[in-house]
Short mmCIF file of the C-alpha atoms (twelve columns), coordinates in Angstrom:
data_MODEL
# 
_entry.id   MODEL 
# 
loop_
_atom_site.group_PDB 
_atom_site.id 
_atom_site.type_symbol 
_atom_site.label_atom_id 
_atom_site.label_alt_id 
_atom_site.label_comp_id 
_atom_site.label_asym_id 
_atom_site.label_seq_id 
_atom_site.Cartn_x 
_atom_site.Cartn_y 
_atom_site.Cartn_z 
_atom_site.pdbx_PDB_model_num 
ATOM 1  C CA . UNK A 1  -24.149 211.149 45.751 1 
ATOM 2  C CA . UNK A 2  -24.077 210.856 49.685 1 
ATOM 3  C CA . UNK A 3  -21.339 208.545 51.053 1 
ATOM 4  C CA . UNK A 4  -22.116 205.930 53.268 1 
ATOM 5  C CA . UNK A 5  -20.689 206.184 56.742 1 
ATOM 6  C CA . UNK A 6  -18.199 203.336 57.420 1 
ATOM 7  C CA . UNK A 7  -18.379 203.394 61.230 1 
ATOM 8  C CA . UNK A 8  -22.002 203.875 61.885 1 
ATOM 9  C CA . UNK A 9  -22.608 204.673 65.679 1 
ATOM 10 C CA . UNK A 10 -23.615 201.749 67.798 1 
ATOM 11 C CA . UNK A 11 -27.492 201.541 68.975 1 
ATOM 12 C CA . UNK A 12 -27.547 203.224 72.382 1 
ATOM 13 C CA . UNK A 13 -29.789 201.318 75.164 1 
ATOM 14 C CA . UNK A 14 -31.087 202.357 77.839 1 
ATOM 15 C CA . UNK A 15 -29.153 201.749 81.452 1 
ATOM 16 C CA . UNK A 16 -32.130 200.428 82.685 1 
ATOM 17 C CA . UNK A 17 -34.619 197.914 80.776 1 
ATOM 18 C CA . UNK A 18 -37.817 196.388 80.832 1 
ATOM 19 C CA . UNK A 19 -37.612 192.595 80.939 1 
ATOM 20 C CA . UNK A 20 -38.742 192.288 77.330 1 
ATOM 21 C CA . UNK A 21 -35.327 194.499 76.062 1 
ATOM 22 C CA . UNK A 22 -33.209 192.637 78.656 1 
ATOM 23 C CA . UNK A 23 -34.370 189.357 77.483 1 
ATOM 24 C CA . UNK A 24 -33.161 190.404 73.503 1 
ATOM 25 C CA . UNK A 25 -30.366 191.577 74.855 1 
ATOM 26 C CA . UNK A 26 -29.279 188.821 77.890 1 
ATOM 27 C CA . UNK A 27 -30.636 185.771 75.772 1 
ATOM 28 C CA . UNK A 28 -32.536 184.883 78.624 1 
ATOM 29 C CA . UNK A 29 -36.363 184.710 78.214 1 
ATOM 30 C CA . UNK A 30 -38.634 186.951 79.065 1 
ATOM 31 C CA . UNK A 31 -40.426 184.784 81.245 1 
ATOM 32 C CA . UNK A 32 -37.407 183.423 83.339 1 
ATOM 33 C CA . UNK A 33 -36.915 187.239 84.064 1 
ATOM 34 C CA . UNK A 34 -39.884 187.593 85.445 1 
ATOM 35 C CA . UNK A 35 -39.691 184.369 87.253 1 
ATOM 36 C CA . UNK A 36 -36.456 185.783 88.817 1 
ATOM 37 C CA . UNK A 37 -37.559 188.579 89.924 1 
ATOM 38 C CA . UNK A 38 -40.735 187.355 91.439 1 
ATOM 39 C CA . UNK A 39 -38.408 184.615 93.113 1 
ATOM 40 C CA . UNK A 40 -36.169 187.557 94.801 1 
ATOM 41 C CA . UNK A 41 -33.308 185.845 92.479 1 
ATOM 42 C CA . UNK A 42 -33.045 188.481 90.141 1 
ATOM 43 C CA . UNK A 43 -32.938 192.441 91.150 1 
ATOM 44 C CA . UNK A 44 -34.921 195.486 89.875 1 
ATOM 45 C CA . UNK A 45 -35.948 198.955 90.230 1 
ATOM 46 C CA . UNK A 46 -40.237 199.257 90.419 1 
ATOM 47 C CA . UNK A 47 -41.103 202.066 88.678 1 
ATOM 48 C CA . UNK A 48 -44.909 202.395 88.838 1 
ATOM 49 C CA . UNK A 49 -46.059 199.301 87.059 1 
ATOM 50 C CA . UNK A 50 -43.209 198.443 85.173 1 
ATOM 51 C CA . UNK A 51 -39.954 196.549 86.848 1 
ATOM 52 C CA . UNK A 52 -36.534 197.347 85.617 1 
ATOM 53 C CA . UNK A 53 -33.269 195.959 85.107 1 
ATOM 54 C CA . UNK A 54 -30.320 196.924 85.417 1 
ATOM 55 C CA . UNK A 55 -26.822 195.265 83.587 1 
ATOM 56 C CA . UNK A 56 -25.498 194.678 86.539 1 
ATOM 57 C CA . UNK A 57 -28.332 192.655 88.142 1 
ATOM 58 C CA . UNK A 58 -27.871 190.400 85.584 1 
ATOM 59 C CA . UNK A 59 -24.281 190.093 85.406 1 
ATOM 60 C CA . UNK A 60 -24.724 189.357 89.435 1 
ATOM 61 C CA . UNK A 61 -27.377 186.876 88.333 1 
ATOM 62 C CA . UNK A 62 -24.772 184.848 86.422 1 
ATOM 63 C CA . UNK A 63 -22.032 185.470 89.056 1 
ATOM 64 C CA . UNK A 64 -24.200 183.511 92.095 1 
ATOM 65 C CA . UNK A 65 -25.155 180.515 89.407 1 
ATOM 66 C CA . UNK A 66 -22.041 179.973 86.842 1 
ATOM 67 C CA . UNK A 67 -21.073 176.305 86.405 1 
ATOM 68 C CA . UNK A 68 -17.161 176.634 86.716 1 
ATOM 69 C CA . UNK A 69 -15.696 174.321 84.193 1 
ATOM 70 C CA . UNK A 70 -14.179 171.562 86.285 1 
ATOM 71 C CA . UNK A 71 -10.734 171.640 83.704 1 
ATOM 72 C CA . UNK A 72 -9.722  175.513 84.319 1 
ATOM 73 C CA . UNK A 73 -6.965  176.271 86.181 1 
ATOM 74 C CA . UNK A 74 -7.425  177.739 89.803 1 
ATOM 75 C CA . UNK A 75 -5.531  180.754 90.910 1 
ATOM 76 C CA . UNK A 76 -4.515  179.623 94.754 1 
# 
């Protein structure tokens, strides 16, 4: 009988992603992607029809709008 593997390897993604993968994988809807990007909030590669996303983009996304809690220690 065949063993099961116990690490099994992760699911690879794609660097880049359409705004219905990056929503699944962000948490942020697919819509409010969209919205971003049409907005110039959010950046993206066109590739023929379809706009993609990169990590990063979003990651710079949530640097520019974070809500710093007002309790955490500064380090001046």
């Amino acid at each position: 009988m065949a063993k099961k593997e116990d690490n099994p390897k992760p699911a690879m993604l794609p660097m880049l992603k359409t705004p219905e993968l990056m929503s699944r994988v962000s948490g942020i809807g697919e819509n409010k992607l969209r919205d971003l990007m049409d907005n110039g909030e959010l950046e993206y590669l066109q590739n023929g029809n379809r706009r993609l996303i990169a990590d990063a983009a979003i990651w710079d996304y949530y640097e520019r709008n974070k809500i710093v809690a007002e309790n955490q220690e500064r380090g001046d």
